[in-house]
Structures are given as structure tokens and as C-alpha cells.
C-alpha positions in Angstrom: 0.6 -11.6 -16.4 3.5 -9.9 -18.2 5.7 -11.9 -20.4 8.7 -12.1 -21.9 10.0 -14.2 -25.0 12.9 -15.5 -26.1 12.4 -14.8 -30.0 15.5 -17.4 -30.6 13.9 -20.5 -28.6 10.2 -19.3 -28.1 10.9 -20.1 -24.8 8.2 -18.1 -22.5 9.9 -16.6 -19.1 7.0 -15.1 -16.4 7.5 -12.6 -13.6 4.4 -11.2 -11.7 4.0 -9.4 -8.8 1.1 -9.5 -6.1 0.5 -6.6 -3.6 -2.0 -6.6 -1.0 -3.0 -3.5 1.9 0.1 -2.8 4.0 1.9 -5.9 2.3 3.6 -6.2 -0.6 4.2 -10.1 -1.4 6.7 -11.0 -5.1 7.0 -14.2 -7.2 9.3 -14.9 -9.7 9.5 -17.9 -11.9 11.7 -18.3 -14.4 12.1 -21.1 -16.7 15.4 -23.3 -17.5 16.4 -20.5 -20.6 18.1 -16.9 -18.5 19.2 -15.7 -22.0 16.5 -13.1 -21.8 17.9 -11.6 -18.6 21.4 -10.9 -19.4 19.7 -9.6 -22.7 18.5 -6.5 -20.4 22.2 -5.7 -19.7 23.4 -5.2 -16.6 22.4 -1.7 -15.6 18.8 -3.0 -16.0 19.7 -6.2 -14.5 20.7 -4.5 -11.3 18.1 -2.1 -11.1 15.7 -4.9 -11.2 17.1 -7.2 -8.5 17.3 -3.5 -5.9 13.3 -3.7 -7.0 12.9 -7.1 -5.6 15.1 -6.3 -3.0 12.8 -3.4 -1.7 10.0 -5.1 -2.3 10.6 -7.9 -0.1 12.8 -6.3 2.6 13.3 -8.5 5.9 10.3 -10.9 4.1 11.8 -14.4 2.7 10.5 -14.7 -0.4 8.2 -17.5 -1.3 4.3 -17.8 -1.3 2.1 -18.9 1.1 0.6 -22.8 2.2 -2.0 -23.2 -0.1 -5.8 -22.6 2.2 -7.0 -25.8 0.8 -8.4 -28.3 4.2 -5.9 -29.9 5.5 -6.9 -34.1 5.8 -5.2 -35.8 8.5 -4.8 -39.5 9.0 -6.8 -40.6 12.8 -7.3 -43.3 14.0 -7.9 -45.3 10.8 -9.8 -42.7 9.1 -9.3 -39.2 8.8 -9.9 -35.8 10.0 -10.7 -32.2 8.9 -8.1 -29.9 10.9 -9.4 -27.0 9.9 -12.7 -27.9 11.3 -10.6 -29.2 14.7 -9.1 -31.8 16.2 -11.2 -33.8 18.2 -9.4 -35.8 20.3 -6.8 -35.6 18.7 -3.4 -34.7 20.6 -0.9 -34.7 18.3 -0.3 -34.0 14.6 2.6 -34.1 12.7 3.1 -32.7 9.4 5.0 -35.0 7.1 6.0 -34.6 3.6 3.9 -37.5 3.2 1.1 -36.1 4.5 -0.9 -35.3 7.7 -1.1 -37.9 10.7 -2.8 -37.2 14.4 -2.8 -39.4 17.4 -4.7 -38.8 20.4 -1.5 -39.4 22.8 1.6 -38.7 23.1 2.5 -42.2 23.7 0.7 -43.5 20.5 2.8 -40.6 18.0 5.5 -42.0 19.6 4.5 -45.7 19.4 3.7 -44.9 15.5 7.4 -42.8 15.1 9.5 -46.3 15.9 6.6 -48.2 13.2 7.4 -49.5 10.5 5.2 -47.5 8.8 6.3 -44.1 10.9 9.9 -45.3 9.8 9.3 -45.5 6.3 8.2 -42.1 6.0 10.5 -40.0 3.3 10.9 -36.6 4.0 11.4 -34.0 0.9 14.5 -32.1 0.2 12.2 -29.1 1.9 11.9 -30.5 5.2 13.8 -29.9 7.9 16.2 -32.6 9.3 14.2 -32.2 12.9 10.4 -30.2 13.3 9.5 -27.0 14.8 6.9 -27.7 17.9 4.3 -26.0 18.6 2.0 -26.2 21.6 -0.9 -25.3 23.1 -0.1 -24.9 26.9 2.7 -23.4 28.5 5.8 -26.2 29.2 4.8 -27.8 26.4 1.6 -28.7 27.3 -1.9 -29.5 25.5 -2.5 -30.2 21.5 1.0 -30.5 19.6 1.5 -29.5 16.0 4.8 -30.3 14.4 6.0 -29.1 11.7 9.0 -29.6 9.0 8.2 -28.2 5.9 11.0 -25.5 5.1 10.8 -22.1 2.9 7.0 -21.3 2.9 4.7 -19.7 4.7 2.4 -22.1 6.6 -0.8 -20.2 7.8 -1.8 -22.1 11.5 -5.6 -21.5 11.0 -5.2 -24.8 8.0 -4.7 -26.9 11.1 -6.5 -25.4 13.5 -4.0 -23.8 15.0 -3.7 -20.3 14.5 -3.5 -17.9 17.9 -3.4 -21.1 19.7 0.5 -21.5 20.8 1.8 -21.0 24.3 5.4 -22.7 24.1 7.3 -24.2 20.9 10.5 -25.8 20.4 12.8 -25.3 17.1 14.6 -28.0 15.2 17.5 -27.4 13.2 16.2 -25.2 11.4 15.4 -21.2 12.9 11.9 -19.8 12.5 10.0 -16.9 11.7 6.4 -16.2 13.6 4.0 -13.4 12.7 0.8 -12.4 13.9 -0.7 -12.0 10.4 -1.4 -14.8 7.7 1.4 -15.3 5.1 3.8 -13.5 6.9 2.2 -10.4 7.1 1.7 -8.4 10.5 4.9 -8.2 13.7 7.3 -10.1 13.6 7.9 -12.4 16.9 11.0 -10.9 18.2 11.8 -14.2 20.8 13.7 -16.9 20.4 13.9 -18.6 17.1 17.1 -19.8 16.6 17.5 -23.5 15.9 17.3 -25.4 18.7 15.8 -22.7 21.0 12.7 -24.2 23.6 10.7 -21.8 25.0 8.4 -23.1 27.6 6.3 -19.6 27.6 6.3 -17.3 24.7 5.5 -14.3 26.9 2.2 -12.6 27.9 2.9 -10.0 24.8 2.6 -13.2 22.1 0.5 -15.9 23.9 -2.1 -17.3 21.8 -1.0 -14.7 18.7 1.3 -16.4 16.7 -0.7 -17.2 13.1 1.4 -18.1 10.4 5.2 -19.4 11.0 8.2 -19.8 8.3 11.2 -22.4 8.9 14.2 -21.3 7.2 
């Protein structure tokens, strides 16, 4: 991993870049000091931000959900989503974690809780989730979904080449049929607030990896 240091402050800036087949996928972390960039002057400074530019294209920048099983709360215990979901029927995804139900009438009983109440979203969460669904007119499992500026990859809940209909928040969406963004691009709907009670014979049960903006 490339480094560059600041020789006055010994402060250590990083930039890497991963590429993968067909995909090209940037990261770039810089610490609180910047002197080091406007050290490059600004011809190099603007040939390095048309690199990132070209690298990324159309792609929002920012890395993937980690692949790490994802532990939901169920029915007092908890449950493995990437190995299913039981019977399970519903599972939101809260900045506070993971939580099925196995009705719609017990999310909702557990949304107007105390404890569902309580919840604090992140600064990265959406005000309202993107819904996903198994069935066409929003029928079968449910996944929601807040979490805003990363790639989540469905197959961590279970979910991946499973959704029929969905329903955006206030935030607009990306889907793709590859993992991390990679693959087409989903070229419906996806504007906040859109509800699609059929995503169309061309994209049912394709969709693997989804991005809210």
C-alpha cells in the first residue's frame, strides 16, 4: 500500500486502489492533514482527480457491506440470514442491528414498542427504508433496508436474486445484478419514493446487490 508522508508533521496519508475482472473498484482515505496534496500542485492535483473520475465512472464510490453473517434478532434469540430465514417474514436492517418477525403484524407491533421507538438511526441511514420483496405487490419475505452510501450485497441476508417488487424511501436507489455494484445496472424506477409492484420479467428475481444514495 503506497504511502505518502508529510516530512513536517510525520503525518502518514494512504491512497490504494483495487481492480478486479471487468471492474475497477477505488478507495481513498485520507487523514485530517491535506498539506501533502496541494504539495503536488495543481496540474498534478487535477490530473489525479480525472484518474478517479475514470476510474469510477457512473459507480458511487464507496466499498462494499462487509460478507461477514449477518445475526438477526427472532423471536428472543437469533438467526443466521445468510443461512435463511425460517419463518421469518420480515427483517429490518437498523443501524442498531438486525431484527426479523414472522408477521407483518408483529414488525409492526414491535415499530410503535418502546424498544422499536428507541432505536437511533446513524447519520448514514436514510430518513425512510428501501423495501424489498419477495412476491410481486409486495408480497412474501420483506427486507428493509436504510443504510445509505455502500454497497449492500443481498446474498448477506439471504436475499440476493430473490426480489419481485420494492418500494423506495427518501432516498433513490441503485440495483445491479452483480455483487458490489458490479454487473447492469437496473434501469427502472429508483427515484425516491417510486413503488413498483413488479419489477418486470427482464429483472425478476436478479437484483443482487443494491446502493441507497
Amino acid at each position: 500500500m503506497p504511502r505518502l508522508l508529510d516530512r513536517e508533521t510525520g503525518v502518514s496519508e494512504r491512497f490504494f486502489l483495487y481492480a478486479e475482472t471487468n471492474h475497477v473498484r477505488d478507495v481513498l482515505s485520507i487523514g485530517a492533514n491535506m498539506k501533502w496534496l496541494f504539495r503536488l500542485g495543481p496540474v498534478t492535483a487535477v490530473v489525479l482527480s480525472a484518474m478517479l473520475v475514470g476510474f469510477t465512472g457512473s459507480v458511487p464510490l464507496a466499498s462494499a457491506a462487509p460478507n461477514a453473517p449477518i445475526i438477526a434478532s427472532y423471536n428472543g434469540g437469533t438467526l443466521n440470514l445468510s443461512q435463511g430465514w425460517g419463518s421469518a417474514t420480515v427483517c429490518d436492517v437498523t443501524g442498531a442491528g438486525t431484527y426479523c418477525f414472522a408477521s407483518q403484524a408483529a414488525y409492526e407491533a414491535w415499530q410503535s414498542s418502546a424498544t422499536g421507538q428507541s432505536l437511533v438511526q446513524p447519520l448514514t441511514s436514510c430518513s425512510s427504508s428501501l423495501k424489498l420483496y419477495e412476491n410481486i405487490n409486495y408480497g412474501g419475505d420483506e427486507l428493509i433496508l436504510s443504510t445509505t452510501l455502500l454497497w449492500i450485497n443481498l446474498s448477506a441476508y439471504s436475499f440476493a436474486d430473490e426480489a419481485s417488487s420494492y418500494q423506495v424511501g427518501a432516498c433513490s436507489i441503485i440495483m445491479t445484478d452483480g455483487t458490489n455494484g458490479s454487473g447492469n445496472v437496473y434501469p427502472g424506477a429508483t427515484s425516491a419514493g417510486s413503488d413498483v409492484s413488479w419489477i418486470g420479467a427482464a429483472w425478476n428475481d436478479r437484483v443482487q446487490s443494491v446502493y441507497i444514495n
